[in-house]
SESE-729089 format. One record per atom (N, C-alpha, C): residue in one letter; x, y, z; atom name. Coordinates in steps of 0.05 Angstrom, whole numbers, plus 5000, padded with zeros to 4 digits. Example, Ala and Ser with C-alpha at 12.3 -4.5 7.8 and 13.67 -1.06 7.14 Angstrom:
BEGIN
- residu, x, y, z, atome
- a, 5264, 4886, 5156, N
- a, 5246, 4910, 5156, CA
- a, 5264, 4934, 5156, C
- s, 5257, 4955, 5142, N
- s, 5273, 4979, 5143, CA
- s, 5258, 5001, 5157, C
***
This chain:
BEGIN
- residu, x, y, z, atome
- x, 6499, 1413, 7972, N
- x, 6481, 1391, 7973, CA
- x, 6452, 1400, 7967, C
- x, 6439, 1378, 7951, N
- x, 6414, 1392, 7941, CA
- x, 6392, 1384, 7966, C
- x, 6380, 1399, 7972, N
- x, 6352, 1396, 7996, CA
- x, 6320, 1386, 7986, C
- x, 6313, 1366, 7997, N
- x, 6293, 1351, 7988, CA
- x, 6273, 1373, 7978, C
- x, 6272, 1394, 7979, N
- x, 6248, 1413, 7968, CA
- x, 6257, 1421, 7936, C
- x, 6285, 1422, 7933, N
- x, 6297, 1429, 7910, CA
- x, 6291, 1403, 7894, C
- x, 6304, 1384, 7904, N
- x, 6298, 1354, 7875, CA
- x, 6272, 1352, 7878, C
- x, 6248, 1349, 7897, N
- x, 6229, 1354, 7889, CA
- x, 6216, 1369, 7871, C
- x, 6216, 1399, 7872, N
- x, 6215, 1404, 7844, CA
- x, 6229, 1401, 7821, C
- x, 6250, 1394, 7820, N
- x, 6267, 1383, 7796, CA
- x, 6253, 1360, 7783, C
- x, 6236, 1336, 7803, N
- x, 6238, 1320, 7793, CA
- x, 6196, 1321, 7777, C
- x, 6191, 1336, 7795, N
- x, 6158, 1345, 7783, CA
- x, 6160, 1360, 7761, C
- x, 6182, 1373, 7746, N
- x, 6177, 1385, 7723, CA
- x, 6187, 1365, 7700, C
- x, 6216, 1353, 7709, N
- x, 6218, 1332, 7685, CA
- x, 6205, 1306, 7686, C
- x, 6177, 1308, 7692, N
- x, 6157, 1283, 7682, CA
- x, 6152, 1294, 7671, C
- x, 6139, 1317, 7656, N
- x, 6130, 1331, 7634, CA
- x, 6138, 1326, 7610, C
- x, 6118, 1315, 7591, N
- x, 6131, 1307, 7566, CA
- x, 6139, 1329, 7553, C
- x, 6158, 1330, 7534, N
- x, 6172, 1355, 7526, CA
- x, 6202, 1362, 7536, C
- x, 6200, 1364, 7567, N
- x, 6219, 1376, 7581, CA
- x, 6244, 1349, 7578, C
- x, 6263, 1363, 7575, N
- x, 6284, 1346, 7560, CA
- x, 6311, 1353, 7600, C
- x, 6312, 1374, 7608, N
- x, 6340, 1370, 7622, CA
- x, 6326, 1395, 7636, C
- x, 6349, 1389, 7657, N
- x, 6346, 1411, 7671, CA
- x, 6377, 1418, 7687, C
- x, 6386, 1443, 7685, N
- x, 6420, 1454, 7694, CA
- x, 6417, 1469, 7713, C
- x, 6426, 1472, 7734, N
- x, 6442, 1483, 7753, CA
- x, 6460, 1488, 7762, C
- x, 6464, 1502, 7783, N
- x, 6501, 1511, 7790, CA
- x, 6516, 1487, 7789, C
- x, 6500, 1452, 7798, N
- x, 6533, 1438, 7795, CA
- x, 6531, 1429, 7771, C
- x, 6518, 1429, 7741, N
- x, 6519, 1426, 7720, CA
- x, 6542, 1443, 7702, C
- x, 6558, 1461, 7725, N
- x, 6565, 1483, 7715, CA
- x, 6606, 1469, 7709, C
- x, 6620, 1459, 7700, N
- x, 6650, 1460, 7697, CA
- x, 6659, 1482, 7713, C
- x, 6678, 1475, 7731, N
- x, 6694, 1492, 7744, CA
- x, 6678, 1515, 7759, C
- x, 6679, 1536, 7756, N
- x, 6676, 1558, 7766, CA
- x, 6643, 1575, 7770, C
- x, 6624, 1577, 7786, N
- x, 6602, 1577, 7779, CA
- x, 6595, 1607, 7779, C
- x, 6616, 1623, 7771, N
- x, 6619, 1656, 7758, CA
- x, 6625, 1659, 7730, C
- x, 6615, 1688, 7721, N
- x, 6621, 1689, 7698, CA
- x, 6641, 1706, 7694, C
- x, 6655, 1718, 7727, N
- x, 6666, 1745, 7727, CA
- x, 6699, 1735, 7724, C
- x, 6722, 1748, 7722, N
- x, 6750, 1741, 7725, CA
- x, 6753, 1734, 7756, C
- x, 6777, 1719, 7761, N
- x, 6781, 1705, 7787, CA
- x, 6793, 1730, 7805, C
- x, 6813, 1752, 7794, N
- x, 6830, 1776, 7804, CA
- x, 6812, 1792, 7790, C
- x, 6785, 1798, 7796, N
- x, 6784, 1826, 7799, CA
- x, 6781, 1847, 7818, C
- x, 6790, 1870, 7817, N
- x, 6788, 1890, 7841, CA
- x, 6758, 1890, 7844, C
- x, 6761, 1905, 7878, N
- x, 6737, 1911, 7899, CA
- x, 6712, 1885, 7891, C
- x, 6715, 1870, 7883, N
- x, 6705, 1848, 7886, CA
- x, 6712, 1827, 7902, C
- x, 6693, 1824, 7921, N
- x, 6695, 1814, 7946, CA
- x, 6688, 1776, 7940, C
- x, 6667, 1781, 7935, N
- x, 6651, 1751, 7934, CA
- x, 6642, 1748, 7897, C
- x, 6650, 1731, 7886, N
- x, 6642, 1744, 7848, CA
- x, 6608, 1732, 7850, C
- x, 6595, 1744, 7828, N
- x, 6579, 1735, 7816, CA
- x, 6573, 1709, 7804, C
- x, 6554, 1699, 7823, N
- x, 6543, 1669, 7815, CA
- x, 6530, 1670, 7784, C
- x, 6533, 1651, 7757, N
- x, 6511, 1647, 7740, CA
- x, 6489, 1632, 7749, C
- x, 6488, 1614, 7770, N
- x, 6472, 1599, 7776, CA
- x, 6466, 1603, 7812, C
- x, 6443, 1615, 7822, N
- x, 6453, 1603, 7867, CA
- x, 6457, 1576, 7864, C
- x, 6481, 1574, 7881, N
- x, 6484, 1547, 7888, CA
- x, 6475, 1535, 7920, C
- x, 6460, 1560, 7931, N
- x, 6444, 1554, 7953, CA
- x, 6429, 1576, 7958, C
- x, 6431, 1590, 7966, N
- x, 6414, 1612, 7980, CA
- x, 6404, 1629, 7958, C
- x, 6386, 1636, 7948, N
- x, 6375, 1657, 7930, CA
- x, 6387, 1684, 7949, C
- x, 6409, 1701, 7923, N
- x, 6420, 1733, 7933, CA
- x, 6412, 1752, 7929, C
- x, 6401, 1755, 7906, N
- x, 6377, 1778, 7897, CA
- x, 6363, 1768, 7880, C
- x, 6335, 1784, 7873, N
- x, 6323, 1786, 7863, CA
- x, 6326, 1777, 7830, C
- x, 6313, 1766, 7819, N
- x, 6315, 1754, 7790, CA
- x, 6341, 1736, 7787, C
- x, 6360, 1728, 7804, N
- x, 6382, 1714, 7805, CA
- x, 6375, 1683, 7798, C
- x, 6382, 1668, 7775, N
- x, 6372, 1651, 7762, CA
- x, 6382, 1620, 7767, C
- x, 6360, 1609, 7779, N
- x, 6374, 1578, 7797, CA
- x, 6374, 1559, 7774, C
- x, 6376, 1568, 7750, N
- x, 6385, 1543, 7726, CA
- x, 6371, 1548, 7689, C
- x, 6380, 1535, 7682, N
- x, 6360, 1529, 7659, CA
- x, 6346, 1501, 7644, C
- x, 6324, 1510, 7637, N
- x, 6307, 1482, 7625, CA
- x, 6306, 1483, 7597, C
- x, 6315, 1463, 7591, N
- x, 6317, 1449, 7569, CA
- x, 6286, 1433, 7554, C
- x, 6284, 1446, 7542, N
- x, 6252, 1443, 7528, CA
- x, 6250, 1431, 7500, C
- x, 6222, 1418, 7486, N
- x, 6228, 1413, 7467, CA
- x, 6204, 1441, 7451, C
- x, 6207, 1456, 7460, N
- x, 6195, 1486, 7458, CA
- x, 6200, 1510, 7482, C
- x, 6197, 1530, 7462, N
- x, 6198, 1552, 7486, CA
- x, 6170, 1552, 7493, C
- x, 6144, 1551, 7492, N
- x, 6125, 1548, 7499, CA
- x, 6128, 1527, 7531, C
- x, 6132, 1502, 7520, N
- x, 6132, 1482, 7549, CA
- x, 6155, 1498, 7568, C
- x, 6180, 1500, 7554, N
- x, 6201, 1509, 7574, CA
- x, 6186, 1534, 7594, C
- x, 6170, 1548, 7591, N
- x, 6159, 1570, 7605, CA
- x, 6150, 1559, 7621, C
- x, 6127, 1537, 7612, N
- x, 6102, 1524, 7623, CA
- x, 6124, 1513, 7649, C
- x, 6140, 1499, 7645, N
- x, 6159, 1492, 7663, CA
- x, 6172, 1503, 7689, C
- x, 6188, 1531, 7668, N
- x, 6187, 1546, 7695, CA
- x, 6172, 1565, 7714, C
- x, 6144, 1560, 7704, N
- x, 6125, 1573, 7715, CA
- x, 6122, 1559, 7743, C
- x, 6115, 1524, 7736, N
- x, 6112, 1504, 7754, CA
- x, 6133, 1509, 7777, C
- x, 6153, 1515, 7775, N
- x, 6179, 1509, 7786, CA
- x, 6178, 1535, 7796, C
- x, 6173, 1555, 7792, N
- x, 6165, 1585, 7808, CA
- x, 6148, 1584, 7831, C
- x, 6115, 1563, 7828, N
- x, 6092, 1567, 7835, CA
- x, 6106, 1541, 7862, C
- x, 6124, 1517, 7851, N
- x, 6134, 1503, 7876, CA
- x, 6144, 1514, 7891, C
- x, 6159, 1537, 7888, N
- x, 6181, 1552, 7907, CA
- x, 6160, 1572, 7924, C
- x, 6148, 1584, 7911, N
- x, 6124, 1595, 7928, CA
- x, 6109, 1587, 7954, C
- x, 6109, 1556, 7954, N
- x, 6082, 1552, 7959, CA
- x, 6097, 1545, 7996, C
***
């Protein structure tokens, strides 16, 4: 379930003209790993997206859909500086 601090910033970046979408873990079909379902000594697989808790460092809560890579930055800059604050 998404937490009012999360769609809040979700929803302050796509008023930005430009910014076209925005994806996250439930944007994701089925499985929100990129790893095989049976692999050895893998305990818990690797998320492409947190679907709650940030697990390490640089671990990436989605992508933005831009009508530039320029705004798309500008975007997730905003969306960095919300999580900060």
């Amino acid at each position: 379930m998404m937490n009012e601090r999360k769609l809040n910033i979700i929803l302050k970046f796509q008023k930005i003209p430009g910014v076209i979408a925005f994806f996250s873990a439930k944007d994701i079909p089925g499985s929100n790993t990129f790893m095989p379902s049976k692999m050895m000594l893998v305990f818990e697989p690797e998320e492409i997206f947190c679907s709650s808790d940030v697990k390490f460092f640089n671990q990436p809560v989605g992508i933005i859909l831009a009508v530039s890579h320029e705004l798309a930055n500008y975007a997730a800059d905003l969306v960095l500086s919300l999580i900060h604050i």
